[in-house]
N, C-alpha and C positions, 0 to 999 in steps of 0.2 A: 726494519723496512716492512715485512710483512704486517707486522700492528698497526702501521701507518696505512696500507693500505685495504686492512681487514677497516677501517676506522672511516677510512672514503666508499666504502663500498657501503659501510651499514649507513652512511649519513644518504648517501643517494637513494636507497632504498627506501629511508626514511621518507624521504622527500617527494620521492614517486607514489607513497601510499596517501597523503596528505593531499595529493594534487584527484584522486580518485574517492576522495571523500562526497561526501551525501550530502543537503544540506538539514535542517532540523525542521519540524515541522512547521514551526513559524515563519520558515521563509517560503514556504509552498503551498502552505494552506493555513487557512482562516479560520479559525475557532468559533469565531463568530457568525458561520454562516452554514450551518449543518445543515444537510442536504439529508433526502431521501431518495434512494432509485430504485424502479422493479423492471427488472428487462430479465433478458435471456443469457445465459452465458455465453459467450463465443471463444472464449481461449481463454483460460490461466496458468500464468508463469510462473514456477518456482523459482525464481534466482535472486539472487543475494545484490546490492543490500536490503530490497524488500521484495516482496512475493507483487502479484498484478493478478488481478481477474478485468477481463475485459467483457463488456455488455453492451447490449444494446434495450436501447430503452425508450418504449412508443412515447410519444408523444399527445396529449388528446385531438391533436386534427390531424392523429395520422402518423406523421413522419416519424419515423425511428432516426433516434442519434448515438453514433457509438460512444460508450463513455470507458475509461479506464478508472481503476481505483485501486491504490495501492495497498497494500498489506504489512502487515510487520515482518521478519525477518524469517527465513525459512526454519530456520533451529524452533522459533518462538511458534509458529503455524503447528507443527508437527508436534511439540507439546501441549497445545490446547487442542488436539486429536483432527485437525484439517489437514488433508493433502489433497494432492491434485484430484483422484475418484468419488472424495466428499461431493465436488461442485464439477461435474463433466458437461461441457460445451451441449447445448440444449433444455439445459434446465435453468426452469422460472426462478427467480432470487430476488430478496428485499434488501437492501444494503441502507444502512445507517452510518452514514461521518462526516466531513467536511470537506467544502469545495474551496477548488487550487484558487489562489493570489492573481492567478494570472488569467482568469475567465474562460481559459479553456475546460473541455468535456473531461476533468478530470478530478477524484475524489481521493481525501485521506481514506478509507475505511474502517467504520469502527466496532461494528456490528455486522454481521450476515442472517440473514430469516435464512432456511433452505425451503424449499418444496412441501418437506414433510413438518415442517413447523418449529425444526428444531434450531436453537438461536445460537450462533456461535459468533466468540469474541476473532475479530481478525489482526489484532496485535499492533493497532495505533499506536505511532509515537507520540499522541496526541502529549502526554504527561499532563502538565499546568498549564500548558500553550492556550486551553480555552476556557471560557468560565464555568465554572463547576465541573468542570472535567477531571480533577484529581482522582486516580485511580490506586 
């Protein structure tokens, strides 16, 4: 009895993990349509299943638009020596990656310039999703 329901217990488990999955980057964004942003930072997120720096970014006649852009996975940020104090709310940034499928102010990220010029990778799941993008 108890195997039986050690065995219902690991299948719902299973199945609640599966329902909280992500989707890949080919369903969220376009490889084929790399973007550039430079705005300000206004908040970044560490949390799993990927990191977010959120910006805003003038526009030339003017207007600022907020944009979101996601990051690779908190484990992966922290091994390519990014955490939250690298990029703190108020500093200028260049972001290099691709914009979301669905037309909203929203980017893969694949790239970051900082401030002082130094370029860091921000852990795109871009993979083979775009052309020439093999990493």
């Amino acid at each position: 009895m108890r195997t039986m329901i050690g065995a219902v217990v690991t299948g719902l488990l299973l199945a609640a993990g599966s329902v909280s999955a992500h989707h890949s980057f080919g369903a969220e964004f376009d490889g084929n349509k790399p973007i550039e942003l430079v705005g300000t930072v206004t908040r970044v997120e560490f949390i799993n299943p990927h990191g977010w720096i959120h910006m805003d970014v003038k526009r030339p006649d003017g207007t600022v638009e907020p944009w979101s852009i996601e990051m690779g996975t908190v484990g992966t940020l922290l091994r390519r020596g990014l955490t939250k104090n690298v990029i703190p709310p108020g500093m200028e940034i260049k972001i290099n990656g691709y914009l979301a499928r669905d037309g909203s102010k929203k980017a893969n990220g694949r790239t970051i310039m900082l401030a002082d010029g130094k370029a860091l990778d921000l852990g795109s799941s871009i993979g083979a999703a775009a052309p020439g993008a093999a990493r």
